[in-house]
KEDRENZA-932970 format. One record per residue: residue number from 1; residue in one letter; x, y, z of N, C-alpha, C, O, CB in turn. Coordinates in steps of 0.05 Angstrom, whole numbers, padded with zeros to 5 digits. Glycine has a CB too. Example, Ala and Ser with C-alpha at 12.3 -4.5 7.8 and 13.67 -1.06 7.14 Angstrom:
// KEDRENZA-932970
{num->1 residuo->A nx->00264 ny->-00114 nz->00156 cax->00246 cay->-00090 caz->00156 cx->00264 cy->-00066 cz->00156 ox->00285 oy->-00066 oz->00169 cbx->00226 cby->-00089 cbz->00181} .
{num->2 residuo->S nx->00257 ny->-00045 nz->00142 cax->00273 cay->-00021 caz->00143 cx->00258 cy->00001 cz->00157 ox->00268 oy->00023 oz->00161 cbx->00282 cby->-00012 cbz->00114} .
END
This chain:
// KEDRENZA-932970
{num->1 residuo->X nx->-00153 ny->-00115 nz->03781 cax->-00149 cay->-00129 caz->03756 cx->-00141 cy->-00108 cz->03735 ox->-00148 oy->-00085 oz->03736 cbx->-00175 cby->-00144 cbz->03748} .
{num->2 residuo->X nx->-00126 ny->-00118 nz->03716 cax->-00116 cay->-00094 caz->03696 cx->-00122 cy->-00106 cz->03677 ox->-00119 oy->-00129 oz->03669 cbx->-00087 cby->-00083 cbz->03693} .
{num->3 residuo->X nx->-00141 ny->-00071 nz->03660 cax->-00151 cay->-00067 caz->03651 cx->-00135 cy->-00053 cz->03618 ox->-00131 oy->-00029 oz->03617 cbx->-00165 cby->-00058 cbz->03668} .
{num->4 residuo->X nx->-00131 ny->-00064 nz->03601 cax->-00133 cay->-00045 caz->03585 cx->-00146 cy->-00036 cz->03561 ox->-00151 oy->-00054 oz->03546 cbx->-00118 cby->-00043 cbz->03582} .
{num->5 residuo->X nx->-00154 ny->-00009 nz->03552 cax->-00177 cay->00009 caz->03540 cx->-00166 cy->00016 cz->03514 ox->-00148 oy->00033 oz->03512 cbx->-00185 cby->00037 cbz->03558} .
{num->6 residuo->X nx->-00176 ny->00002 nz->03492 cax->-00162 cay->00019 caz->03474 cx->-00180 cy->00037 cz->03456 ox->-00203 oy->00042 oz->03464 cbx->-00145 cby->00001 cbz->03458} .
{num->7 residuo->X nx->-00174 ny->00046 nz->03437 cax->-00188 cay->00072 caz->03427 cx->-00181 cy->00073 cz->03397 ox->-00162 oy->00058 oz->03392 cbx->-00177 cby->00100 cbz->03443} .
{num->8 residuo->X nx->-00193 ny->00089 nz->03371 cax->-00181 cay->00101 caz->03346 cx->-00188 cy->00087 cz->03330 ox->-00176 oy->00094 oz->03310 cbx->-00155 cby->00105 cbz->03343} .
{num->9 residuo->X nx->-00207 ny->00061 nz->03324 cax->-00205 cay->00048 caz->03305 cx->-00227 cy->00059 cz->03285 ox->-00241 oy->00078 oz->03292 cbx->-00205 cby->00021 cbz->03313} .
{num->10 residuo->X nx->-00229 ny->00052 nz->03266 cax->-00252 cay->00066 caz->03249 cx->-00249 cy->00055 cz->03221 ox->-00241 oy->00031 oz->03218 cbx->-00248 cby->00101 cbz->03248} .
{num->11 residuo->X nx->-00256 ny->00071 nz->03198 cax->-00264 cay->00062 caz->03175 cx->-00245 cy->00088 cz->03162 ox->-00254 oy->00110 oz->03165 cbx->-00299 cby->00060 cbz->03171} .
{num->12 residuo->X nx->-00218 ny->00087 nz->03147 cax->-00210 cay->00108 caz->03140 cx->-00206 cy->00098 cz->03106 ox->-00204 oy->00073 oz->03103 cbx->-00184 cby->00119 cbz->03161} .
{num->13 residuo->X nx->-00205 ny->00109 nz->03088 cax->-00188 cay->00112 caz->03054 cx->-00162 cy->00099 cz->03055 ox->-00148 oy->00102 oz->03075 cbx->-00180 cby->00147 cbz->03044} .
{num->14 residuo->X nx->-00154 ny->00084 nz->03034 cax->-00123 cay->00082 caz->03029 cx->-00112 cy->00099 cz->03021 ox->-00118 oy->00112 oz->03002 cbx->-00116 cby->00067 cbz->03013} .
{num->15 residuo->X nx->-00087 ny->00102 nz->03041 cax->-00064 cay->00121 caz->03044 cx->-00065 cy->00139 cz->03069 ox->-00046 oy->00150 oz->03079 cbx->-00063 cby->00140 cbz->03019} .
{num->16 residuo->X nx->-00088 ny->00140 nz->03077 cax->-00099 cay->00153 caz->03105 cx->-00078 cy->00141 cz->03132 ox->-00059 oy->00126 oz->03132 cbx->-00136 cby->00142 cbz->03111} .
{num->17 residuo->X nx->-00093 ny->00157 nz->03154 cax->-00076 cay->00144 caz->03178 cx->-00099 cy->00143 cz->03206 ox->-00121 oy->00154 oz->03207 cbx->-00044 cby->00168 cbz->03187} .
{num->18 residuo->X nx->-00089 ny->00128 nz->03222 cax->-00107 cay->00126 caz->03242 cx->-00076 cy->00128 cz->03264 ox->-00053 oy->00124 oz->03259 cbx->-00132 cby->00095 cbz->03241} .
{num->19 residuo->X nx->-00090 ny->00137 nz->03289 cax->-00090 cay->00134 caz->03311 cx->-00097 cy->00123 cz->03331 ox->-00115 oy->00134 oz->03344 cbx->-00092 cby->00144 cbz->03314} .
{num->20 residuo->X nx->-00081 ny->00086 nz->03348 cax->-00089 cay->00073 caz->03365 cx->-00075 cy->00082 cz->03385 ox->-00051 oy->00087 oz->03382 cbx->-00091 cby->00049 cbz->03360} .
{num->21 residuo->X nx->-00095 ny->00087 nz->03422 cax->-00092 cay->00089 caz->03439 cx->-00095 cy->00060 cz->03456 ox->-00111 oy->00043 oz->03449 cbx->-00105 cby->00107 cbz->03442} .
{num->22 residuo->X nx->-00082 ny->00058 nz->03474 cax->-00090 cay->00034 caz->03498 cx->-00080 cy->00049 cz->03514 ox->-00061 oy->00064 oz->03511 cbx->-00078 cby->00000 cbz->03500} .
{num->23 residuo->X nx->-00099 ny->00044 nz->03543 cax->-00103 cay->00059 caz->03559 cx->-00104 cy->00042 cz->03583 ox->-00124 oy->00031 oz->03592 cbx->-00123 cby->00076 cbz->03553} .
{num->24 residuo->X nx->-00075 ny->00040 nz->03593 cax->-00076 cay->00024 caz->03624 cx->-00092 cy->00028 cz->03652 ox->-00087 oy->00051 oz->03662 cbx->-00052 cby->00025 cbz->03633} .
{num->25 residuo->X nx->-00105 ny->00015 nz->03666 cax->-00118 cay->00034 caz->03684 cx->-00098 cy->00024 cz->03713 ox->-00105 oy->00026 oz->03736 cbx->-00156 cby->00029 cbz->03686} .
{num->26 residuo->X nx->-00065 ny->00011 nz->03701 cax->-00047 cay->00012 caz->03727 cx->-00021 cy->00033 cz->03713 ox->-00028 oy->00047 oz->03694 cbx->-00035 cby->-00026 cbz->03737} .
{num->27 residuo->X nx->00002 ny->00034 nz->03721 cax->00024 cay->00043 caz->03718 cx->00040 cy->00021 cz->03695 ox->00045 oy->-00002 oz->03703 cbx->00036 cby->00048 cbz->03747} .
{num->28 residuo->X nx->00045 ny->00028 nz->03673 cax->00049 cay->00017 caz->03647 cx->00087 cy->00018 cz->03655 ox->00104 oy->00007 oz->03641 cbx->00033 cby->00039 cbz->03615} .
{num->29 residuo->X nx->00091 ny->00027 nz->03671 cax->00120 cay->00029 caz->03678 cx->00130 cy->00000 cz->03687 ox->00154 oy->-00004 oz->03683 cbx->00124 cby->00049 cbz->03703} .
{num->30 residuo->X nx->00113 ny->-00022 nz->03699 cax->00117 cay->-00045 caz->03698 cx->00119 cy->-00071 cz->03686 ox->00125 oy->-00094 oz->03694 cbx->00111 cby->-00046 cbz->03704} .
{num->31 residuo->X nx->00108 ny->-00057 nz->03657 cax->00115 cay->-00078 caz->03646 cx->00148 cy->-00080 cz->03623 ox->00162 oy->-00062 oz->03615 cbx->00088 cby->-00082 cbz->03632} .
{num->32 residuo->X nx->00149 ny->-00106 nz->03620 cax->00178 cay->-00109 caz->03600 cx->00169 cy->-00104 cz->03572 ox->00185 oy->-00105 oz->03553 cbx->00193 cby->-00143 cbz->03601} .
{num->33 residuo->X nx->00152 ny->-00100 nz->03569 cax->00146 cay->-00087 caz->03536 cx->00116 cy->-00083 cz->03537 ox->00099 oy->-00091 oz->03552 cbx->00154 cby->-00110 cbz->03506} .
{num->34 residuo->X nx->00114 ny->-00067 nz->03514 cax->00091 cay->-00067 caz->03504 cx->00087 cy->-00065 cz->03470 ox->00104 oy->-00059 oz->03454 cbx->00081 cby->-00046 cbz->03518} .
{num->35 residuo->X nx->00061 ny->-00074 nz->03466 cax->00046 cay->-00077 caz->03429 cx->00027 cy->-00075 cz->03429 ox->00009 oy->-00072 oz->03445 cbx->00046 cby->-00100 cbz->03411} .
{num->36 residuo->X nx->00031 ny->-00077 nz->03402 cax->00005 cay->-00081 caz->03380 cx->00002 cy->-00106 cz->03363 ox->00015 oy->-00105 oz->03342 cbx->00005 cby->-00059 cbz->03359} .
{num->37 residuo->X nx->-00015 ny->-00132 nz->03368 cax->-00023 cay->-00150 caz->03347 cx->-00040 cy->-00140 cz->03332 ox->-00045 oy->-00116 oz->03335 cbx->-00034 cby->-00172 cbz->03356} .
{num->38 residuo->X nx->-00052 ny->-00155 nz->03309 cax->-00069 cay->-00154 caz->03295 cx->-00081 cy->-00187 cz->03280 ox->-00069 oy->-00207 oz->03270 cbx->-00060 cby->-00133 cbz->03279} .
{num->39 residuo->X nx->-00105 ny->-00180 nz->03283 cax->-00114 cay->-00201 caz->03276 cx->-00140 cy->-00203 cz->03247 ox->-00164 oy->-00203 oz->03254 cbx->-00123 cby->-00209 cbz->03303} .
{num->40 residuo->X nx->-00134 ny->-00205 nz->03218 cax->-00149 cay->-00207 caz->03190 cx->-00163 cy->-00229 cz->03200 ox->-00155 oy->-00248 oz->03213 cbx->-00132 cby->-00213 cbz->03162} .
{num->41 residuo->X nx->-00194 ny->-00223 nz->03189 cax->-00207 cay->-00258 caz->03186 cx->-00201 cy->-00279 cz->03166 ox->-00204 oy->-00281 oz->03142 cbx->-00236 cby->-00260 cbz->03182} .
{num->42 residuo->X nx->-00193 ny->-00294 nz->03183 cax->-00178 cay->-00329 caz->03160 cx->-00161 cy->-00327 cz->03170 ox->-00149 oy->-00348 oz->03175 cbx->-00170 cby->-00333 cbz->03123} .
{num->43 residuo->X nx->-00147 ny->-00302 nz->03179 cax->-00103 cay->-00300 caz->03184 cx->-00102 cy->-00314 cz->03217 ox->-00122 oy->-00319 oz->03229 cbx->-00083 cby->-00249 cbz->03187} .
{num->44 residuo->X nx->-00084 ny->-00316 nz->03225 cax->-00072 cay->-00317 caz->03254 cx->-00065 cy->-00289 cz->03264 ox->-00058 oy->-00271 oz->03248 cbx->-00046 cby->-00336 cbz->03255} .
{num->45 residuo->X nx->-00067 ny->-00285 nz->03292 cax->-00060 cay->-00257 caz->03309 cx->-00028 cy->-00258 cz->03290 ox->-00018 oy->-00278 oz->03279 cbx->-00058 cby->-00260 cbz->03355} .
{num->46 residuo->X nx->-00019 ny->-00233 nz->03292 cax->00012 cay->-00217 caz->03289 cx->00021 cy->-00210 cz->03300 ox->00007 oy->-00212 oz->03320 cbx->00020 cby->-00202 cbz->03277} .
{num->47 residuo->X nx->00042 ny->-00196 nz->03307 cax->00055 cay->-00174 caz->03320 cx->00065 cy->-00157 cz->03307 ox->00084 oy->-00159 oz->03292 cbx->00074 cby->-00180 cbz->03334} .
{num->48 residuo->X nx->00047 ny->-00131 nz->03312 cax->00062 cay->-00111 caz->03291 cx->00073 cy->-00090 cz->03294 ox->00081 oy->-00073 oz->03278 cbx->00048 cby->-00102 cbz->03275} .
{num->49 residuo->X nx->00076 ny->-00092 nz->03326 cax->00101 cay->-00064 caz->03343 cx->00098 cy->-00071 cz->03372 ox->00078 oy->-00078 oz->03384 cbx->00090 cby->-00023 cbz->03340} .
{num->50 residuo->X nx->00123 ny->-00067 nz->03381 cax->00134 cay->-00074 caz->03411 cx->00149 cy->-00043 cz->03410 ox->00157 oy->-00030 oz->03391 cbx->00159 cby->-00107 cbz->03416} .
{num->51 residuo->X nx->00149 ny->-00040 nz->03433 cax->00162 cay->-00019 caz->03449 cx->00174 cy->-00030 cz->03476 ox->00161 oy->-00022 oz->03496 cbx->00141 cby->00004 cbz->03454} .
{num->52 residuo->X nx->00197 ny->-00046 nz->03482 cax->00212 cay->-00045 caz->03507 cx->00206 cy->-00025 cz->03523 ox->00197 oy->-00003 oz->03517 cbx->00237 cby->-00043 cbz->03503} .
{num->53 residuo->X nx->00215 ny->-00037 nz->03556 cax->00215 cay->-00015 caz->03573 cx->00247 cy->-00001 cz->03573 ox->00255 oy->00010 oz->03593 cbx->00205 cby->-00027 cbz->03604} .
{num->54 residuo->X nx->00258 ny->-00002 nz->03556 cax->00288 cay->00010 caz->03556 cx->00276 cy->00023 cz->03522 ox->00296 oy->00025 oz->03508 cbx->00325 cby->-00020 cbz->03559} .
{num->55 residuo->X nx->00262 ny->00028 nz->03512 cax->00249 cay->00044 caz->03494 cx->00251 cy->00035 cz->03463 ox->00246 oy->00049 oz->03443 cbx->00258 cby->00070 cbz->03499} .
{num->56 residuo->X nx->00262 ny->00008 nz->03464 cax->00270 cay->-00005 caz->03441 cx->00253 cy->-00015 cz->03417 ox->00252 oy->-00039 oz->03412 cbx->00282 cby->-00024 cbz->03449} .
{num->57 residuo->X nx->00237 ny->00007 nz->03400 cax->00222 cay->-00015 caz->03380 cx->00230 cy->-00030 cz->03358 ox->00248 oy->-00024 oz->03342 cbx->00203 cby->-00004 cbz->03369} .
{num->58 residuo->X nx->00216 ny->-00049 nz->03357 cax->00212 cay->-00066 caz->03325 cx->00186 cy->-00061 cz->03321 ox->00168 oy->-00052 oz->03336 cbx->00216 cby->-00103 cbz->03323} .
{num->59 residuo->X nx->00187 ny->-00072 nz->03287 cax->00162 cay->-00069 caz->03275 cx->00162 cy->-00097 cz->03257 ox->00182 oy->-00111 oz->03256 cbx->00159 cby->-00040 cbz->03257} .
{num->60 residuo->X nx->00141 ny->-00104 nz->03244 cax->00135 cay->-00128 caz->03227 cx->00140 cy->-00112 cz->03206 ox->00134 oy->-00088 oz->03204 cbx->00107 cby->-00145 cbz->03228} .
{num->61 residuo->X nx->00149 ny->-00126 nz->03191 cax->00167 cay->-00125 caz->03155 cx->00154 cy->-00104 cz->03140 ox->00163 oy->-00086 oz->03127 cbx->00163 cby->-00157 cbz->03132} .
{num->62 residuo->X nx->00117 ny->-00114 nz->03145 cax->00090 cay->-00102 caz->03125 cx->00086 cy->-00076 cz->03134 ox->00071 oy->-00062 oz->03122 cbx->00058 cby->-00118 cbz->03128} .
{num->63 residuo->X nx->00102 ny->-00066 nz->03160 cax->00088 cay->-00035 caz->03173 cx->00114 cy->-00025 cz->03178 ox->00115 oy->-00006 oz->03194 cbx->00065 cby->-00036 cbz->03206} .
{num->64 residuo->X nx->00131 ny->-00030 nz->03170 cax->00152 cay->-00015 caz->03172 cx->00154 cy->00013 cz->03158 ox->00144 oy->00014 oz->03135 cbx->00172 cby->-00031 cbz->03164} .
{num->65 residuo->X nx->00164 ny->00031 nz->03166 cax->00165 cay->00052 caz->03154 cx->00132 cy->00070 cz->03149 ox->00125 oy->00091 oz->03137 cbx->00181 cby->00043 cbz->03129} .
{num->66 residuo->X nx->00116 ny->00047 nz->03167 cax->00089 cay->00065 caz->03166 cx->00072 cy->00071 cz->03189 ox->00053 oy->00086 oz->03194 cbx->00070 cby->00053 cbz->03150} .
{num->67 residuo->X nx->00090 ny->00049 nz->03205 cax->00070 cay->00054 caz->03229 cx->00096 cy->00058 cz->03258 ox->00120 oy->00050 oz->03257 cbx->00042 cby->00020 cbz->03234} .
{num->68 residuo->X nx->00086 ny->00069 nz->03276 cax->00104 cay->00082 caz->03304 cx->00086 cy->00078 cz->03323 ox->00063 oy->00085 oz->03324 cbx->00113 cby->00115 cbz->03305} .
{num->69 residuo->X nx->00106 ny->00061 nz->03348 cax->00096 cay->00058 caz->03368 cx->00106 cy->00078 cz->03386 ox->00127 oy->00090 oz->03379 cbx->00097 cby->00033 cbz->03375} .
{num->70 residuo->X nx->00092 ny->00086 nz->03412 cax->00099 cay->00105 caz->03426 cx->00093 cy->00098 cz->03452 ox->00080 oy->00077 oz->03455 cbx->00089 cby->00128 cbz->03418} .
{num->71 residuo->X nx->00096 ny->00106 nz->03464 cax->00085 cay->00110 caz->03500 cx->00092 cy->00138 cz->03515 ox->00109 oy->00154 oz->03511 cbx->00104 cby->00085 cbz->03522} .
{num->72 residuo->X nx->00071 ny->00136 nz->03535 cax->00068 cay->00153 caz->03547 cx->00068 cy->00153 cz->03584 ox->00050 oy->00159 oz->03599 cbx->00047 cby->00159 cbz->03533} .
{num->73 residuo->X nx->00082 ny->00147 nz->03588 cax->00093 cay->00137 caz->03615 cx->00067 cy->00153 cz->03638 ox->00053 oy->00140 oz->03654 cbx->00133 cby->00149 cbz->03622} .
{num->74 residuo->X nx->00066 ny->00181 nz->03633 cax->00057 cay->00186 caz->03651 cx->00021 cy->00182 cz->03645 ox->00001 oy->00176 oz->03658 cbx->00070 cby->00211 cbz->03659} .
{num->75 residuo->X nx->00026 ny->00189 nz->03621 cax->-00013 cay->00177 caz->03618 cx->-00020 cy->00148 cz->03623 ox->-00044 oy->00142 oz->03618 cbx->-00026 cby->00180 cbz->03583} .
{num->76 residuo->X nx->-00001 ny->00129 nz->03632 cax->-00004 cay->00105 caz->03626 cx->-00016 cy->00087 cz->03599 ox->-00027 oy->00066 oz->03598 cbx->-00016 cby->00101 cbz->03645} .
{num->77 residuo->X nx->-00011 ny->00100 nz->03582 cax->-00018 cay->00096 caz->03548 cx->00003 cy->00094 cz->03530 ox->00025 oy->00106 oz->03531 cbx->-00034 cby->00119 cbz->03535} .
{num->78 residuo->X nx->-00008 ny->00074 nz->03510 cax->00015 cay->00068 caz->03493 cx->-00012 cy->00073 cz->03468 ox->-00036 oy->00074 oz->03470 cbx->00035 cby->00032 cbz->03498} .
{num->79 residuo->X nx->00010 ny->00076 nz->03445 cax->00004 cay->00088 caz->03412 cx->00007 cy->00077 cz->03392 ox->00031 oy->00070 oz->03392 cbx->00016 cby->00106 cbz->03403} .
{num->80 residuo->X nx->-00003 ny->00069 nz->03371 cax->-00008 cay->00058 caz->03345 cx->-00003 cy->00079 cz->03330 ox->-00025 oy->00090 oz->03325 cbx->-00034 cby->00045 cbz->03339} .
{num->81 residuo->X nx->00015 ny->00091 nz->03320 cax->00009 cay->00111 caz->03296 cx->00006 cy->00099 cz->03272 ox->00022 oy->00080 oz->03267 cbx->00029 cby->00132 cbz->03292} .
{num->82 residuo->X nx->-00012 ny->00105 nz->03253 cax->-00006 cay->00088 caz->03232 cx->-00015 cy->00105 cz->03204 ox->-00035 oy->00119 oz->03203 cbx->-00022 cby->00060 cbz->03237} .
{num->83 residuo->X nx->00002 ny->00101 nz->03185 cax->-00002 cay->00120 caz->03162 cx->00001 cy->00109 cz->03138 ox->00007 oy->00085 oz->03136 cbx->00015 cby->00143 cbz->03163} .
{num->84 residuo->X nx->-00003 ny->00125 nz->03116 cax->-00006 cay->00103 caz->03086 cx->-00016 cy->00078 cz->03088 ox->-00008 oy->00056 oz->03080 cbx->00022 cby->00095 cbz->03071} .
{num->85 residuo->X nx->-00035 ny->00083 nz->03100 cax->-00062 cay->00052 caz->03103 cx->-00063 cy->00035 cz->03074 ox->-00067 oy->00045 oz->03052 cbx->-00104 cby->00066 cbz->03108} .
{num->86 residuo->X nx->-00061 ny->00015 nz->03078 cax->-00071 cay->00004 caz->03059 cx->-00091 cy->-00019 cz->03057 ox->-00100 oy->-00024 oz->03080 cbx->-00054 cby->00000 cbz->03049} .
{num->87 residuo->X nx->-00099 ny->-00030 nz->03045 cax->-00126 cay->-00050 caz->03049 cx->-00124 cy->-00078 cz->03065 ox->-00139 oy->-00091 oz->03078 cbx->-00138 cby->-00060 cbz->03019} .
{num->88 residuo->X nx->-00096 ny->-00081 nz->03056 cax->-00088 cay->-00098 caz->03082 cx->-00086 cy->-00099 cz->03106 ox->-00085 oy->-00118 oz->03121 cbx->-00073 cby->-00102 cbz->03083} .
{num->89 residuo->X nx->-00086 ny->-00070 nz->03108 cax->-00081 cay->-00070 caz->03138 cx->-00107 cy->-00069 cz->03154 ox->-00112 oy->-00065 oz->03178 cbx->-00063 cby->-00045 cbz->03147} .
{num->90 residuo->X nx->-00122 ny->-00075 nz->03133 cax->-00160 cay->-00090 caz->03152 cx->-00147 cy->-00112 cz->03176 ox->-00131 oy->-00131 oz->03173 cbx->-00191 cby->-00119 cbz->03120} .
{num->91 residuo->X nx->-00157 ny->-00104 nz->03195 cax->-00154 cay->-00123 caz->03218 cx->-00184 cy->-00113 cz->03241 ox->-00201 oy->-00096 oz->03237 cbx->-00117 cby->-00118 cbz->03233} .
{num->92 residuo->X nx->-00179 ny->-00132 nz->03264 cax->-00186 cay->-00127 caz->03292 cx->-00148 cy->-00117 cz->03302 ox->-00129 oy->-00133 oz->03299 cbx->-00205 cby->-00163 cbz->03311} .
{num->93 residuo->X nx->-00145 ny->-00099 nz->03310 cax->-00123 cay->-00088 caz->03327 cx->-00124 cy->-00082 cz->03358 ox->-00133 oy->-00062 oz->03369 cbx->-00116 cby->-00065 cbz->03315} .
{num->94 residuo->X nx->-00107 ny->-00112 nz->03373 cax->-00107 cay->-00112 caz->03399 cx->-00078 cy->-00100 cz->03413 ox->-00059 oy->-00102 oz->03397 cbx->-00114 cby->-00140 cbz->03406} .
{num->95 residuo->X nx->-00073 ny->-00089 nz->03438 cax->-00051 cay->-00077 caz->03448 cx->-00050 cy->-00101 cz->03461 ox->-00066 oy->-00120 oz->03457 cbx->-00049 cby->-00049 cbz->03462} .
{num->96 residuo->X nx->-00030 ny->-00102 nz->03480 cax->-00021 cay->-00131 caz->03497 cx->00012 cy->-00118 cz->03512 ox->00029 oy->-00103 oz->03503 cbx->-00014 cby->-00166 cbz->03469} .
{num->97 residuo->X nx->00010 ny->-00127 nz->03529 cax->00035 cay->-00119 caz->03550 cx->00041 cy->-00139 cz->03555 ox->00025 oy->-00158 oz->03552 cbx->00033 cby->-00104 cbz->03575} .
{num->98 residuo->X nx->00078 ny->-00145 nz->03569 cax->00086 cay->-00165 caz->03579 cx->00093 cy->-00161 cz->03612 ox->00105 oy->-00141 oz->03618 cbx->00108 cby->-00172 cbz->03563} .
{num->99 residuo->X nx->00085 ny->-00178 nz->03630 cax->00082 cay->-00164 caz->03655 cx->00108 cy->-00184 cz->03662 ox->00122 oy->-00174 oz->03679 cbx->00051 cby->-00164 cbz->03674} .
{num->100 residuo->X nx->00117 ny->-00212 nz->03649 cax->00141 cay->-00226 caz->03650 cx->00154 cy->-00224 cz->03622 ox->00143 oy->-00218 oz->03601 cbx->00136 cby->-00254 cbz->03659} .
{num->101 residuo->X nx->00178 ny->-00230 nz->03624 cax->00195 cay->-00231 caz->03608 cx->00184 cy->-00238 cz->03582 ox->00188 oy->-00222 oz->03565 cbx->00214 cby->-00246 cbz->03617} .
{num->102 residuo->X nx->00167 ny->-00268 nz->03573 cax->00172 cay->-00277 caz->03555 cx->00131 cy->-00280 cz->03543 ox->00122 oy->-00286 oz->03521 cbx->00196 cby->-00306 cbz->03563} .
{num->103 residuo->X nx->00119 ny->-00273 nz->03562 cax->00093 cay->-00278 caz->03555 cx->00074 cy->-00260 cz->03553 ox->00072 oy->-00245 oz->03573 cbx->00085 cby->-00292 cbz->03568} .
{num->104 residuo->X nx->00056 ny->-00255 nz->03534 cax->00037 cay->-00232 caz->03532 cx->00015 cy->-00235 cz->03541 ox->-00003 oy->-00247 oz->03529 cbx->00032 cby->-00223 cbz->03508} .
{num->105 residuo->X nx->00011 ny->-00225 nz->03562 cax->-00012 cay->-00233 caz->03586 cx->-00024 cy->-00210 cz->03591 ox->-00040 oy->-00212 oz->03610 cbx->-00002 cby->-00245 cbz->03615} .
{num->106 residuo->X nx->-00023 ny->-00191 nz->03581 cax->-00046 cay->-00172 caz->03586 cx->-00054 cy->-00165 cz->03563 ox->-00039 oy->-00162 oz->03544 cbx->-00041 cby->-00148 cbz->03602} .
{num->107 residuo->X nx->-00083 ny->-00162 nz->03560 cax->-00091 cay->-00153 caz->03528 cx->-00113 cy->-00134 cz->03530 ox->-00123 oy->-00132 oz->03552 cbx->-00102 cby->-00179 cbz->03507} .
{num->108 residuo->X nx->-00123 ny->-00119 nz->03508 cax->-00143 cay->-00116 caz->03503 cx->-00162 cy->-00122 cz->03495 ox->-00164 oy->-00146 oz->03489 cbx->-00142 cby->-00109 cbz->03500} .
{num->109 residuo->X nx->-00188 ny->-00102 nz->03490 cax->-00209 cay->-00121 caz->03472 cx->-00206 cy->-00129 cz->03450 ox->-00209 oy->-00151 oz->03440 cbx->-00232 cby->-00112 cbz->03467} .
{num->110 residuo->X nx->-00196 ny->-00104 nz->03436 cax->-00192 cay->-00102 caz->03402 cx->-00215 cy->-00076 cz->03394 ox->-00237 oy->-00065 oz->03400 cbx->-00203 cby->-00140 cbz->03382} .
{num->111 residuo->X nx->-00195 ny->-00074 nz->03378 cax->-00208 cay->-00051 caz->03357 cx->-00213 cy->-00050 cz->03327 ox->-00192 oy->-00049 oz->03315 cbx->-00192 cby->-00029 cbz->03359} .
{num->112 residuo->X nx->-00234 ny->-00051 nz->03314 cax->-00225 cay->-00051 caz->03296 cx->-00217 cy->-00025 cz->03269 ox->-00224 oy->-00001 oz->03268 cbx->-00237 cby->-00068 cbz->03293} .
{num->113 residuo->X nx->-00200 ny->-00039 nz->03251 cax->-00186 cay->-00018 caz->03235 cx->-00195 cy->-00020 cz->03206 ox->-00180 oy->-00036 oz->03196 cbx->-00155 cby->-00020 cbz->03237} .
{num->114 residuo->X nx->-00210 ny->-00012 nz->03192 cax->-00221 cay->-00021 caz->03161 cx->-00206 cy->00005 cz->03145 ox->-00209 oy->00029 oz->03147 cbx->-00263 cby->-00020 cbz->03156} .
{num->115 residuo->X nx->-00188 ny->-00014 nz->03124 cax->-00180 cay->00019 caz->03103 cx->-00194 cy->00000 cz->03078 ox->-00189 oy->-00022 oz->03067 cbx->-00134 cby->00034 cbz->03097} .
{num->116 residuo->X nx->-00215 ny->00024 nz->03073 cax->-00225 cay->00021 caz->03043 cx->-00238 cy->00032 cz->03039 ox->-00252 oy->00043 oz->03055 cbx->-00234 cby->00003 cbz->03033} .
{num->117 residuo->X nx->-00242 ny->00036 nz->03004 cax->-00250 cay->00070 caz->02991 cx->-00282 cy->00061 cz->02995 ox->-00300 oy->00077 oz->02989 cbx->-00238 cby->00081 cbz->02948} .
END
């Protein structure tokens, strides 16, 4: 069964940055993409970075220019970088892979991410 582990969430200041890990315990080379949702309480889940397996990212409108997704083929791990936090960006932050084309069927637990002074 696949598993994935993620890591980095915490309690940081606005303008700060965190670092999210997910940590596959198969070969991440199989899937057709990979992300990051997030989910505020009251809001609906998001999508706030994909990384294709041909290495292609997008980002959502609100994290553009602040946050970078990455992978790591041979660690089987993918990355949240995220910087100039701001209070919005309070969530639970889950990774999720696509193992078919069109559906996000593998997830994590969630992590969560709190920016505030």
């Amino acid at each position: 069964q696949v598993q994935l582990v993620e890591s980095g969430g915490g309690l940081v200041q606005p303008g700060g940055s965190l670092r999210l890990s997910c940590a596959d315990s198969g070969s991440i080379a199989r899937y057709y993409a990979m992300g990051w949702f997030r989910q505020a309480p009251g809001k609906q889940r998001e999508l706030v970075a994909v990384v294709t397996s041909s290495g292609t990212t997008n980002y959502a409108d609100s994290v553009k220019g602040r946050f970078a997704i990455s992978r790591d083929n041979a660690e089987n791990t993918w990355y949240l970088q995220m910087s100039s936090l701001k209070p919005e960006d309070t969530a639970v932050y889950y990774c999720a892979a696509r193992a078919s084309p069109t559906i996000w069927d593998t997830w994590g637990q969630g992590t969560q991410v709190t920016v505030s002074s």
